[in-house]
C-alpha positions in Angstrom: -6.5 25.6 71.2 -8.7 25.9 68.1 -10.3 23.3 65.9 -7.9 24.3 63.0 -4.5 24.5 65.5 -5.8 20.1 66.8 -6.3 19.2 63.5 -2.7 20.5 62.2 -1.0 19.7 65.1 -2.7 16.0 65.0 -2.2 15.9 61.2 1.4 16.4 61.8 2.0 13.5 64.4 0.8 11.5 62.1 3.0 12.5 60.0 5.8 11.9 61.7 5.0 9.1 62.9 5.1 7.1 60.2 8.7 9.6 59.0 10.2 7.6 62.3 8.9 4.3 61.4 10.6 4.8 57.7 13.7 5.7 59.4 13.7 2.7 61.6 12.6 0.8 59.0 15.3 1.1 56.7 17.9 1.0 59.3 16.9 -2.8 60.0 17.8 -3.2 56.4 18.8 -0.3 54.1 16.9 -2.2 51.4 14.2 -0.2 50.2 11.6 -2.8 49.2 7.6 -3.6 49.0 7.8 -2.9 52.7 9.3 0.8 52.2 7.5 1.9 49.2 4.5 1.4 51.0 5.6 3.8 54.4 6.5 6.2 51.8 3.2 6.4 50.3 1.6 6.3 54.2 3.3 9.6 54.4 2.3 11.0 51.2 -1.3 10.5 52.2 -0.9 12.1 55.3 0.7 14.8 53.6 -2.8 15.2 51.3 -4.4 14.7 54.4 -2.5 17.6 56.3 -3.5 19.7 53.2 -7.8 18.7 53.1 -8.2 19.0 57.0 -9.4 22.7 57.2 -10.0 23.3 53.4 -13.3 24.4 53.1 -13.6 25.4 49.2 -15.7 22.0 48.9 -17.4 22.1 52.2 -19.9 19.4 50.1 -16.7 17.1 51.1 -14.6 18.6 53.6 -17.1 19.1 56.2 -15.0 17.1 58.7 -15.3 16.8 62.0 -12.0 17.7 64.4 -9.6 15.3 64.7 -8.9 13.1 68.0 -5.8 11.6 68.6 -6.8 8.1 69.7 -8.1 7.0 66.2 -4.8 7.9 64.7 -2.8 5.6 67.0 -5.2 2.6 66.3 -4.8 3.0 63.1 -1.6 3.4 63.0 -1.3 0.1 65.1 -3.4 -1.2 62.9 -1.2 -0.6 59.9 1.4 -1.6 61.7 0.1 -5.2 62.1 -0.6 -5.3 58.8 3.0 -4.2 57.1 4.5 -7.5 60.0 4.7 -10.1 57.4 6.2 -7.0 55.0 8.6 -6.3 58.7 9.9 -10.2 59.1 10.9 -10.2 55.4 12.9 -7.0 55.5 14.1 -8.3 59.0 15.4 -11.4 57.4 16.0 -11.1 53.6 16.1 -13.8 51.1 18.1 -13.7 47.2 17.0 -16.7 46.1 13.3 -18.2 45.1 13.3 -21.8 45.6 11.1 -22.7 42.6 8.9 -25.3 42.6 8.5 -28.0 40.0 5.7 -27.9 38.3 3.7 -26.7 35.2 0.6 -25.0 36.9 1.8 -21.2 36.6 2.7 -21.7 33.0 -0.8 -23.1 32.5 -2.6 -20.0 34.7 -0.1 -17.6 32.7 -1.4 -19.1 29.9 -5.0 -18.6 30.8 -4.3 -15.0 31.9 -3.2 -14.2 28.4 -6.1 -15.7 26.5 -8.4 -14.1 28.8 -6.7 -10.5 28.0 -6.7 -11.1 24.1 -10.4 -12.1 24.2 -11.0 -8.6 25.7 -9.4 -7.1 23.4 -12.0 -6.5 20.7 -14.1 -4.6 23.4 -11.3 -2.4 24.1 -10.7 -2.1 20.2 -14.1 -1.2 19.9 -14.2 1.5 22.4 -11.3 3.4 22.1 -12.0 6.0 20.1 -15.5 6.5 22.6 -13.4 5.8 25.9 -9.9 6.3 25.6 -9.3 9.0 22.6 -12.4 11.0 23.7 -10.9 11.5 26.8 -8.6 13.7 25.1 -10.8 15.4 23.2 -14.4 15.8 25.2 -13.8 17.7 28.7 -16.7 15.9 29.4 -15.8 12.4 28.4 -14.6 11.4 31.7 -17.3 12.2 34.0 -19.6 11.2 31.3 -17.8 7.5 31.2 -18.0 7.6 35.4 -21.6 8.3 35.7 -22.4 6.1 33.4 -20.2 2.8 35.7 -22.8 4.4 38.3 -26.1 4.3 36.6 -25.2 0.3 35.5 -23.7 -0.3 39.4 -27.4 -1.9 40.2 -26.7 -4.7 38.1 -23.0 -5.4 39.6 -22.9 -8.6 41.2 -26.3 -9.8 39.8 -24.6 -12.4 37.4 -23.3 -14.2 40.6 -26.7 -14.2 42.5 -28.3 -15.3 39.3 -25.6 -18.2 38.6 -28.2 -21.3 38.7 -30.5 -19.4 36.2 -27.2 -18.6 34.6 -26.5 -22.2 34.7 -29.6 -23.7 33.9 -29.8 -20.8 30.3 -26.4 -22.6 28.9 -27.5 -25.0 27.9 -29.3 -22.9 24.8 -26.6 -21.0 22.3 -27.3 -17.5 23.9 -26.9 -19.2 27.3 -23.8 -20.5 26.3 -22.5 -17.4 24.3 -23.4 -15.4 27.4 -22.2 -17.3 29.6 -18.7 -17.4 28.3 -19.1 -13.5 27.6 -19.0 -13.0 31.6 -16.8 -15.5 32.7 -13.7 -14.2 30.4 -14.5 -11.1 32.3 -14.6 -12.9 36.1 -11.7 -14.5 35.0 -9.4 -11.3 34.0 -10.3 -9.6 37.3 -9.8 -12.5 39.5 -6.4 -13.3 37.8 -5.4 -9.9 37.5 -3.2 -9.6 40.9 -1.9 -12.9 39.9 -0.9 -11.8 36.6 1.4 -9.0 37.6 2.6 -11.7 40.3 3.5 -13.9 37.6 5.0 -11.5 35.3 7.9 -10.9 38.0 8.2 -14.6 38.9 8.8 -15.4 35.1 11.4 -12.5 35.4 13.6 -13.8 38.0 14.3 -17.2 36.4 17.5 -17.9 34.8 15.9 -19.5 31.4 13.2 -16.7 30.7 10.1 -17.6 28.6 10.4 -14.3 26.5 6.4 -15.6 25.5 4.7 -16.1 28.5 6.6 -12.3 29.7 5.5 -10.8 26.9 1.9 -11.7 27.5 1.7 -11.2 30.8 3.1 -7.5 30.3 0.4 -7.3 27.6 -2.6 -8.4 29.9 -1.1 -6.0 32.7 -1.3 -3.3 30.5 -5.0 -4.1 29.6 -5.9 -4.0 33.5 -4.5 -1.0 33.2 -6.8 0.2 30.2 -9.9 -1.1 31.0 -10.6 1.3 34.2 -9.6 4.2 31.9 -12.1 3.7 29.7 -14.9 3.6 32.7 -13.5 7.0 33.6 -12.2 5.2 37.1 -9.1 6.7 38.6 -9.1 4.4 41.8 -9.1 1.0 39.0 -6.1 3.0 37.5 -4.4 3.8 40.9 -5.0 0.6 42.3 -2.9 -1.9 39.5 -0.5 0.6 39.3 0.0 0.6 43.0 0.6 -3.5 42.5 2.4 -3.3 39.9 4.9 -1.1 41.9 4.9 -2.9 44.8 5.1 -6.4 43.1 8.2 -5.0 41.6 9.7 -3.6 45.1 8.6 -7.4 46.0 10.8 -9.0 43.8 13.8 -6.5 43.4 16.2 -8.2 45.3 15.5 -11.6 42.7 16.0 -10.1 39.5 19.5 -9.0 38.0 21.0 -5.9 38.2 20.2 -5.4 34.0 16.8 -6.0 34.4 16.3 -4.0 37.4 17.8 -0.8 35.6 15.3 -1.9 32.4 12.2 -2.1 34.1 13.1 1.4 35.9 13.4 3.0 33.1 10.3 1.5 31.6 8.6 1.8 34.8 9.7 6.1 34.2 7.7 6.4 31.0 5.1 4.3 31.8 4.4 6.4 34.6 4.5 9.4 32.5 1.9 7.7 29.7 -0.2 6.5 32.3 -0.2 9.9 34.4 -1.8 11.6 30.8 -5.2 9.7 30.7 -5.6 9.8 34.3 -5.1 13.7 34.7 -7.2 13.7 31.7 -10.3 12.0 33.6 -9.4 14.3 36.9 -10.1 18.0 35.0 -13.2 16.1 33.0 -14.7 15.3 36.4 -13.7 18.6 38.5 -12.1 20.9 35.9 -15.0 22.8 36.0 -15.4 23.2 39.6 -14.7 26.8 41.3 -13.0 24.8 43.8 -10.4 23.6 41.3 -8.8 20.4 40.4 -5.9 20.9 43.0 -8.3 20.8 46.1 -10.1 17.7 44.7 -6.7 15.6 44.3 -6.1 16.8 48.1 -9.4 15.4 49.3 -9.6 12.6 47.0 -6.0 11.4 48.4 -6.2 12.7 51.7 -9.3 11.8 52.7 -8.8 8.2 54.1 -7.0 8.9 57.2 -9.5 11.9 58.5 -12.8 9.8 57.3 -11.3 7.0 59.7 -10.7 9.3 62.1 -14.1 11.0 62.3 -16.0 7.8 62.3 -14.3 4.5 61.5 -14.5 3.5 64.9 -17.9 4.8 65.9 -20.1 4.4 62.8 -23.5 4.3 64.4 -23.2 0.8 63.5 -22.0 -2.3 61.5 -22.3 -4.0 58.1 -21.7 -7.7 59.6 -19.0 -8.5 57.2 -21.4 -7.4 54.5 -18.5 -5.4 51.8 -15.1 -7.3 53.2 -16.6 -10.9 53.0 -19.4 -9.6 50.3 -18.9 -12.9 48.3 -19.1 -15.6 51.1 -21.6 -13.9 53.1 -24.1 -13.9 50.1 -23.1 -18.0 50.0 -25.2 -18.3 53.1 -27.3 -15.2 53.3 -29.3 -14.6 50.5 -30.3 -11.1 51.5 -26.5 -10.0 51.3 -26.4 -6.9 48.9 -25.0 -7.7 46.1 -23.8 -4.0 45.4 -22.9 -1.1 46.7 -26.1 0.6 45.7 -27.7 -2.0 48.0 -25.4 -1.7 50.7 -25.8 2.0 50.9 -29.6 1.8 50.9 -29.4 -1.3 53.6 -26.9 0.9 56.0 -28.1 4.5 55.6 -28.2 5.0 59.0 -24.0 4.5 59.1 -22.1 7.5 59.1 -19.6 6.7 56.3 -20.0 3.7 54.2 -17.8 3.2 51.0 -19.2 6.5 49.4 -15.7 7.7 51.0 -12.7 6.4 51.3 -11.4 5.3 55.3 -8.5 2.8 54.1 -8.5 -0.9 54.4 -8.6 -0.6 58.1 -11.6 1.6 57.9 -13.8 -1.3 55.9 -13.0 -3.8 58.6 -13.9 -2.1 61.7 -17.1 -0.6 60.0 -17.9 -4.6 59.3 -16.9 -5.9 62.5 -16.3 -3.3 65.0 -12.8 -2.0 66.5 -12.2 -5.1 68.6 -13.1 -7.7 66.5 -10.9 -6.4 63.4 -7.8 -6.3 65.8 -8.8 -10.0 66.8 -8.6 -10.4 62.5 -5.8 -8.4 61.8 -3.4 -10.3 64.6 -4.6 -14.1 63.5 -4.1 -13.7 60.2 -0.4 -12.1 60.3 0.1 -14.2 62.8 -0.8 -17.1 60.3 1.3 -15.6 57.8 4.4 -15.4 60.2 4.0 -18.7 61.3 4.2 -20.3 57.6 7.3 -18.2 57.0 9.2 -20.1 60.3 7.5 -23.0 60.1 8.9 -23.2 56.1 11.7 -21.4 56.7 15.0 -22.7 54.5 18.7 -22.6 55.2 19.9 -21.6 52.2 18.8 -17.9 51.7 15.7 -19.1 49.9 11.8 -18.5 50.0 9.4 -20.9 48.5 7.2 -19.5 46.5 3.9 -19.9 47.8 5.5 -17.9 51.3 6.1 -15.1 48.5 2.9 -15.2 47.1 1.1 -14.7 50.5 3.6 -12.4 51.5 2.7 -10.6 47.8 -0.9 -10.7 49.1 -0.5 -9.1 52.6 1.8 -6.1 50.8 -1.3 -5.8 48.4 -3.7 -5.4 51.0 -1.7 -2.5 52.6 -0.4 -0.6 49.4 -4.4 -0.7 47.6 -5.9 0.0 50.9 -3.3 2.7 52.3 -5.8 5.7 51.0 -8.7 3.8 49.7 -10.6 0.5 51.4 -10.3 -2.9 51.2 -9.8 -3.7 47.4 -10.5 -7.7 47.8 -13.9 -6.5 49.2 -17.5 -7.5 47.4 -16.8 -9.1 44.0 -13.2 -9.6 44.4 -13.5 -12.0 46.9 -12.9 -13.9 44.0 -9.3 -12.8 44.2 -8.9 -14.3 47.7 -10.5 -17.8 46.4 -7.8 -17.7 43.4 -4.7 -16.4 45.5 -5.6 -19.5 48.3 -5.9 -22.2 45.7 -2.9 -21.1 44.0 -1.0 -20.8 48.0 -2.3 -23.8 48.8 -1.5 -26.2 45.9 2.3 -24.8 45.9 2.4 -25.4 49.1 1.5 -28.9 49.2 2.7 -29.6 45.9 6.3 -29.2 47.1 4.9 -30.9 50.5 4.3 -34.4 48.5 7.5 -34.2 45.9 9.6 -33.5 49.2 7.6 -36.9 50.8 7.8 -38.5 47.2 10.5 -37.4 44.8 10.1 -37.9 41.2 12.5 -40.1 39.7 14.3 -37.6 38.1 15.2 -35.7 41.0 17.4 -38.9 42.4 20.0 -38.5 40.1 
């Protein structure tokens, strides 16, 4: 059998297997939720993949090694693992949200909003340079991209420097600076929340028309603000959560609203699709290759990159790009970017030049047996506070929805690319635990000690 016949025929059992794990899937529950829309899009990158395997008009970025078919079933298992808190929900749906009594989201909403206005001028400012010239330079794209690149030695320098930060607020510029980067922090770290939020706010029976509105608005500026770097994967990303935090909560919101938001969610799709084809032909458009082959490889890519070498990477990164954040806490020679990274682990094979999906970031940090060790105790965690907290009236409690909002994010953003909560965005796992955390304990001590009101 030939190199090109293996990688097919391999290409194509993937494939399928994840075509037969739909189809059981949906007959445990004919639902098609968070848990579905993500299988779907497993398939459509292995579809990509199936179509970048033996292309060799880029050999630059195709020049893959042959595929082996014990790679594909760990990851695959891997996956698997991953989607179980995603499995026990659709295996045991809920139609209610048992909503918890207390002001905190309203006040985080709140925040999330102010922080989106006070970007606004920048994005005001650099529109017509960012998104209109988009539209109008072929080069404006790729221009906006290399530029991201040239400034990525500075990323993650304001959190290493954060007791010189500290110690400069105290003078005006200190202060002004200091504030300047922190609305910033703040908008990323929230940003998951945010589109969380917007759907909770949705579901409830008394809507605060206010806090939805500006909640929609600051999703729409997370949607923005990669375009105007020229970044496809920001774009791709909070779509991706957007989508699935709608699949998520589908089953809580009326039938009205559900047939509003998909016909929203239609033209938005198309608006969105504009800029971001827009940024593809400015980057590749003049390529001999063409822009077709580069969306195949820059979709398909994931699965055959963990193939080739996510679990043999001539090496490890110790945590160093999936726990970025904390390991820098204790280990002050922790790169603080991926410029760093790639200049500390050039001997690797792959690092996060390419994509080798979520799965891919954690074995090439801890190895193949020690991310199955991960992946099992933490979905086991999450499976445990679902029956531990588990209700007898068709309810969920919200802080099992937000983690089970977490673990679905994990495995729609990472599906083709890597781990998204990686390096900066650690951030995001601090802000999501908090949040999980005081919900959870919150409803913990009213349960223990009512208020007052509650007795009548």
């Amino acid at each position: 059998m030939s190199v090109i016949e293996n990688n097919y025929i391999l290409s194509a059992f993937l494939i399928l297997l994840w075509v037969i794990t739909l189809i059981w899937y949906q007959h445990k529950n004919k639902n098609f939720d968070a848990g579905s829309f993500i299988i779907v899009m497993y398939i459509v990158y292995a579809v990509f993949s199936i179509m970048t395997i033996n292309d060799d008009s880029i050999p630059q970025l195709t020049n893959y090694e042959p595929l082996t078919l014990f790679p594909y079933l760990y990851l695959y298992t891997m996956m698997m693992i991953a989607l179980t808190p995603a499995i026990y929900q659709h295996t045991n749906p809920t139609d209610r949200i048992d909503y918890p009594k207390t002001n905190i989201l309203r006040i985080i909403a709140f925040i999330i909003i102010v922080v989106a206005i006070l970007n606004l001028p920048g994005i005001v400012s650099d529109f017509r340079n960012g998104l209109m010239s988009i539209f109008t330079d072929a080069e404006a794209g790729k221009k906006a991209y290399m530029e991201q690149i040239d400034n990525a030695s500075n990323v993650g320098g304001a959190i290493r420097n954060l007791p010189a930060i500290l110690f400069n607020s105290f003078s005006d510029i200190g202060i002004f600076l200091l504030f300047y980067f922190m609305t910033a922090i703040l908008f990323n770290s929230f940003s998951d929340i945010g589109i969380f939020l917007s759907f909770y706010f949705m579901t409830m029976s008394k809507k605060n028309y206010k806090i939805i509105y500006g909640l929609l608005f600051a999703n729409v500026i997370n949607l923005i603000m990669p375009i105007m770097r020229g970044q496809r994967s920001g774009v791709a990303l909070a779509f991706l959560t957007i989508i699935c935090g709608y699949f998520l909560f589908k089953q809580y919101l009326s039938q009205k609203l559900n047939t509003i938001i998909k016909k929203i969610g239609i033209v938005f799709i198309v608006i969105i699709t504009l800029p971001v084809a827009a940024i593809t032909i400015s980057r590749f458009g003049s390529e001999k290759a063409g822009v077709a082959t580069f969306i195949n490889w820059y979709i398909g890519q994931g699965n055959i990159y963990f193939n080739n070498h996510a679990l043999d990477d001539n090496g490890l990164r110790y945590g160093d790009r999936t726990l970025n954040l904390f390991k820098r806490l204790v280990d002050s020679k922790t790169s603080m970017n991926y410029v760093e990274r790639r200049e500390t682990y050039s001997k690797l094979k792959i690092n996060d030049e390419v994509f080798s999906t979520f799965v891919g970031d954690f074995t090439i940090d801890f190895g193949p047996f020690f991310a199955v060790i991960i992946f099992i105790v933490f979905n086991f965690f999450v499976i445990y506070s679902f029956q531990r907290n588990k209700t007898n009236n068709n309810k969920i409690k919200l802080h099992q929805l937000l983690l089970l909002y977490f673990t679905v994010c994990i495995s729609a953003q990472g599906g083709m690319y890597l781990f998204s909560y990686s390096d900066t965005r650690n951030l995001n796992i601090i802000v999501l635990a908090l949040l999980y955390y005081y919900l959870k304990y919150h409803e913990a001590l009213l349960e223990k000690f009512p208020l007052k009101k509650q007795n009548k």
